[in-house]
C-alpha positions in Angstrom: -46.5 26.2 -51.5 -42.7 27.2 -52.1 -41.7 30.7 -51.8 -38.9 32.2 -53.7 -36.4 31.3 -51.0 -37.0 27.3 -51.3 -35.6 25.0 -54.0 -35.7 21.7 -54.4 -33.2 19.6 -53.0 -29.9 19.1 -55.3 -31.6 21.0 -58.5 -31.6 24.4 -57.2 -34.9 25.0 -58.7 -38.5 24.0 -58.7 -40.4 21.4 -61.4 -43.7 22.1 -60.7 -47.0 20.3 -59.6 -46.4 17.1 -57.9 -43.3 17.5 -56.1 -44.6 17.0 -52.9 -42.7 14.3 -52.2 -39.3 16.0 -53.3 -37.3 17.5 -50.2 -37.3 21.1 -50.2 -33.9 23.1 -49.7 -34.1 26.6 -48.2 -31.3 29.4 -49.1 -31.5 30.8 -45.9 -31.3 29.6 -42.7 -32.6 30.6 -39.4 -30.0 29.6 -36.2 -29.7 30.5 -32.3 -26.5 30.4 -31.1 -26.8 29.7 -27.1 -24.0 30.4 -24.6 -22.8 26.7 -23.2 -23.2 27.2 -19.6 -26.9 28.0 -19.6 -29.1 26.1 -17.3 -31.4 24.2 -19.1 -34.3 26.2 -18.4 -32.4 28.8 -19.5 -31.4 27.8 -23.0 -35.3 26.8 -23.6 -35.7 30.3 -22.2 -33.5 32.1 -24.5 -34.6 30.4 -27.6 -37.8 31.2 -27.5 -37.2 34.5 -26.8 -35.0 35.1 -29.4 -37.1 33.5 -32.5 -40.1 35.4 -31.5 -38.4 38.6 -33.0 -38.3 37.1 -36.3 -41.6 37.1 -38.1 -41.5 40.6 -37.5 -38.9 41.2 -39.0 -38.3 39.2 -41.5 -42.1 38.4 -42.5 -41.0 36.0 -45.2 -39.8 33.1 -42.5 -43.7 32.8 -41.5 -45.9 30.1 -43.3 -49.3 29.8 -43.9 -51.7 28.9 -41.5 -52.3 25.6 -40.1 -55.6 24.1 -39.6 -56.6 20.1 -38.8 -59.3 17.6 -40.7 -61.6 19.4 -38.7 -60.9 23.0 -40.1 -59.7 23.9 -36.5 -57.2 27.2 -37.3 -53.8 27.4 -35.8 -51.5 30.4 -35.8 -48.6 29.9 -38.6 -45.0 29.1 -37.9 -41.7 29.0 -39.4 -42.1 27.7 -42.8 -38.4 26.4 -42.2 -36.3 24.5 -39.7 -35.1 26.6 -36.8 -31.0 25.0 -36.0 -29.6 25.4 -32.6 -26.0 26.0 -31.7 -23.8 26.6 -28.6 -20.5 27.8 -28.5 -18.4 30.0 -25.6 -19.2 33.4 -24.3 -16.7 34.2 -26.8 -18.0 32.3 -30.0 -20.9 33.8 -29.2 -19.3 37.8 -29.1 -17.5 36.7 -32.4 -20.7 35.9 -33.8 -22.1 38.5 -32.7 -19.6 41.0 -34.5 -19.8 38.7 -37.6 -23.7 39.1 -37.8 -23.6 43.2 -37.3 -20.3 43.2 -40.0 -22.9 41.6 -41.9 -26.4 43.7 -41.3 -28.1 40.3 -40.6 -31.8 40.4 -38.9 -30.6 39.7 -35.5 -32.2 39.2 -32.0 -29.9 39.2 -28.8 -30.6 37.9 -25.0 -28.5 39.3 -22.2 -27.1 37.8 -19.1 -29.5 40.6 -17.3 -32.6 39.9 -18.9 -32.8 36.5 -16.7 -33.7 39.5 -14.0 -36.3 41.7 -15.3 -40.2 40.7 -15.6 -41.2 42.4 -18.9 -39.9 44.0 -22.2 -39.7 47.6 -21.2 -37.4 46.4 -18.8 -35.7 44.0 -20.7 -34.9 46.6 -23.7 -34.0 49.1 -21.0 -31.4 46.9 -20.3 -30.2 46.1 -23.2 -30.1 50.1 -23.7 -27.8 50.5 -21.0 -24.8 48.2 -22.5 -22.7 49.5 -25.0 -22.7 47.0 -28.0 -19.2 45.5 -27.1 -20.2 44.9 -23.4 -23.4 43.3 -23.7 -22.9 40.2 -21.9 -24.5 37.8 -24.6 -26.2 34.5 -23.8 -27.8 33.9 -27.0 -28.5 35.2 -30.2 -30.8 34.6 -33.0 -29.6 35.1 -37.1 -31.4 34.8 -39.8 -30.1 35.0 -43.4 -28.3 33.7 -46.4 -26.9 30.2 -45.6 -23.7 30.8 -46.2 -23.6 34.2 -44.6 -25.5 32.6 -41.8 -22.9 29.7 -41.4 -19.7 32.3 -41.3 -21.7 34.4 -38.4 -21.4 30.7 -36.6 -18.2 29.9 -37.2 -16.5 28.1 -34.2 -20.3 27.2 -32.7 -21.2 23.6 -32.8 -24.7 22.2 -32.8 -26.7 22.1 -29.8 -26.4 18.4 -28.3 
């Protein structure tokens, strides 16, 4: 089922029962932008982390449920791709600026989360940063496309 934020690929809009087989192009995009000198348990760290804030959010990026042949239920999940970049501690501050400039749904990770055990701490610290000296490690956007791919200007793909 295609919500009001997927089109079909090249058309802009939707034709109808039996398009199954017609790719599906999304308006928005969801992206995490990751700090290049993570560890890589870090950056697997970070992004999941930093998606998790999402659904809430922004309810409309959830799908339906899943279930198998079996009619075993599994939770939902995006109903769209989720792209990972990297870019320098300062891509990722520009970014960061670009996404408030913009009032974008927005999720961020700080260098001193990797120390703390549990949320209250971890929004604590966040708390105690001023906005321009949170030292960023990754970010999650979600928005327009285009607005989304200005926020990441400078980032490249994750490898």
């Amino acid at each position: 089922m295609r919500t009001g934020n997927e089109t079909e690929a090249g058309s802009g809009v939707g034709t109808g029962a039996g398009d199954e087989n017609v790719p599906v192009r999304f308006d928005t995009k969801i992206a995490v932008l990751l700090r290049d000198d993570l560890e890589s348990w870090q950056r697997l760290n970070v992004t999941a982390f930093l998606v998790s804030g999402l659904g809430t959010a922004s309810p409309e990026v959830i799908g339906e449920p899943y279930t198998d042949a079996d009619d075993t239920a599994y939770l939902p999940m995006f109903r769209q791709p989720v792209l990972v970049f990297e870019g320098t501690k300062e891509t990722l501050t520009a970014a960061h600026g670009r996404a408030l400039s913009r009032s974008l749904p927005r999720a961020v990770f700080t260098s001193d989360l990797f120390s703390t055990g549990n949320d209250r701490d971890n929004r604590a610290a966040v708390r105690a940063a001023r906005r321009d000296q949170l030292d960023l490690v990754g970010m999650a956007v979600y928005g327009p496309r285009n607005a989304v791919d200005k926020v990441l200007k400078g980032a490249r793909m994750h490898p």
